[in-house]
C-alpha positions as CSV (number, residue, x, y, z in Angstrom):
1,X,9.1,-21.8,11.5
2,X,11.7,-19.4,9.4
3,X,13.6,-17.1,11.0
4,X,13.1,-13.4,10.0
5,X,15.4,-10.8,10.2
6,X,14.2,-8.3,7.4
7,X,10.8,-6.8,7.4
8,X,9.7,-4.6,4.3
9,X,7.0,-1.8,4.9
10,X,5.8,0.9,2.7
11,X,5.4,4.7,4.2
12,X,2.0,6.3,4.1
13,X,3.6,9.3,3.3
14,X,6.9,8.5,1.8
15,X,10.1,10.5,1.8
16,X,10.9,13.2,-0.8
17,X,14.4,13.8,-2.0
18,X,16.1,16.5,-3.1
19,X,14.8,16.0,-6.7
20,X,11.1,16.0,-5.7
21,X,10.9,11.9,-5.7
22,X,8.8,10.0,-3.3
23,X,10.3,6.7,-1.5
24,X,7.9,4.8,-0.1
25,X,8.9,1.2,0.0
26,X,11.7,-0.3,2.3
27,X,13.5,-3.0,4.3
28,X,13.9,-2.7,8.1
29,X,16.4,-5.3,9.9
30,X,15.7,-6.8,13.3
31,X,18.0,-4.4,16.1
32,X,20.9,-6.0,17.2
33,X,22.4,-5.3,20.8
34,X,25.0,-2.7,19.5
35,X,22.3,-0.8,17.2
36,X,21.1,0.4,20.5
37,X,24.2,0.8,22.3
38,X,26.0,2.9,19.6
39,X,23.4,5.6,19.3
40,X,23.9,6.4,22.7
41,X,27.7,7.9,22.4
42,X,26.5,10.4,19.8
43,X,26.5,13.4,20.2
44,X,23.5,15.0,19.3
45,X,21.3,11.9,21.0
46,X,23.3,13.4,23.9
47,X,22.2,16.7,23.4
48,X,19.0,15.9,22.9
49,X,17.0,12.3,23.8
50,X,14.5,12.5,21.1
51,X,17.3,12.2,18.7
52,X,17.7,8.3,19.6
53,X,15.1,7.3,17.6
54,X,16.7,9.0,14.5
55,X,19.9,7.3,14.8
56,X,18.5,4.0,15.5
57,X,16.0,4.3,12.7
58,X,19.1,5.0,10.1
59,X,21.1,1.7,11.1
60,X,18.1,-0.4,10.8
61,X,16.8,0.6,7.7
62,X,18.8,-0.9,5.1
63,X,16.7,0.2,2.4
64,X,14.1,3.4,1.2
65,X,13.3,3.8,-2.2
66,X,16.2,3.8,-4.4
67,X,18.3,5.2,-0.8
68,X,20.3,1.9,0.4
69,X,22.2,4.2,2.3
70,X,19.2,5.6,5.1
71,X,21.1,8.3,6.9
72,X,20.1,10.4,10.0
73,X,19.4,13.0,7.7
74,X,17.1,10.9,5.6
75,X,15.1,10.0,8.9
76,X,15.3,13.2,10.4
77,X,13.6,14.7,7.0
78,X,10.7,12.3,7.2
79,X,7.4,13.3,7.9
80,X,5.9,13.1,11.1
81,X,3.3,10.2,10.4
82,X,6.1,8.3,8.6
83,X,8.3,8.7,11.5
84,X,5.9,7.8,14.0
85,X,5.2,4.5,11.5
86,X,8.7,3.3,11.7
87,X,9.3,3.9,15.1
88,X,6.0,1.7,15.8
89,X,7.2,-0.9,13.6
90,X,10.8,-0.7,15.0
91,X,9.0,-2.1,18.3
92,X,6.9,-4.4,17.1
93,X,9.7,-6.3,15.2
94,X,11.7,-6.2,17.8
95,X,9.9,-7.0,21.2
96,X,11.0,-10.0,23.3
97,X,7.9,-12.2,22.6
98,X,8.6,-16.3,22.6
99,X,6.2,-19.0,21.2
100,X,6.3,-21.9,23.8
101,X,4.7,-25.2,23.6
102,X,2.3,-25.9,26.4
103,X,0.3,-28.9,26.9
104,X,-3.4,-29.1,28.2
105,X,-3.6,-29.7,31.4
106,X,-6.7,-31.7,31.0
107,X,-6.7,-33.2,27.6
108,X,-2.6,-33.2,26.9
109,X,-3.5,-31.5,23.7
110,X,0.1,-29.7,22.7
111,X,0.2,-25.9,21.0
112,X,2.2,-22.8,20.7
113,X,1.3,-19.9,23.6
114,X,2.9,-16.6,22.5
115,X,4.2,-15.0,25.8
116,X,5.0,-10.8,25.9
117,X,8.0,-9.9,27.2
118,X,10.4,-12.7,28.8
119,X,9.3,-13.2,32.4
120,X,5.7,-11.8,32.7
């Protein structure tokens, strides 16, 4: 089983530069530790809490379009349903689910079990 730590995704919406053109397609990269430990020292997630997921969103998204530099102020300018998107995908990709193997107890018939978080 490969490891992945890049996940493309196209916007429904798409977000429109400056010059009037639509980006739609991009790469999001799996969160590391720091990528949610940094966004907590700035300022204006201080200020205001529903900023985190801005600042997050811009150091995961390595790619937008013909942007491969996703800013704050590229996320922040998104629309609402293309937010919303990214911030689901953000935690699907990046939930602590495991694939175990687990044996029958009956038959000894081995397979993967995907577990939710760690510990439930």
């Amino acid at each position: 089983m490969e490891f992945k730590t890049e996940y493309e995704f196209m916007l429904p919406r798409g977000y429109v530069d400056s010059e009037g053109n639509v980006h739609r397609h991009g790469v999001m990269r799996l969160a590391n530790a720091k990528d949610e430990i940094v966004p907590l020292n700035d300022l204006r997630v201080q200020r205001n809490r529903a900023y985190l997921i801005i600042v997050l969103l811009s150091r995961v998204i390595t790619k937008l379009g013909a942007i491969e530099d996703v800013s704050a102020n590229v996320i922040e300018n998104l629309f609402a349903g293309d937010l919303r998107f990214l911030e689901e995908m953000y935690n699907r990709i990046n939930e602590d689910e495991s694939m175990v193997q687990v044996s029958c107890p009956d038959c000894g018939h081995r397979f993967e079990r995907e577990y939710g978080r760690l510990g439930e």
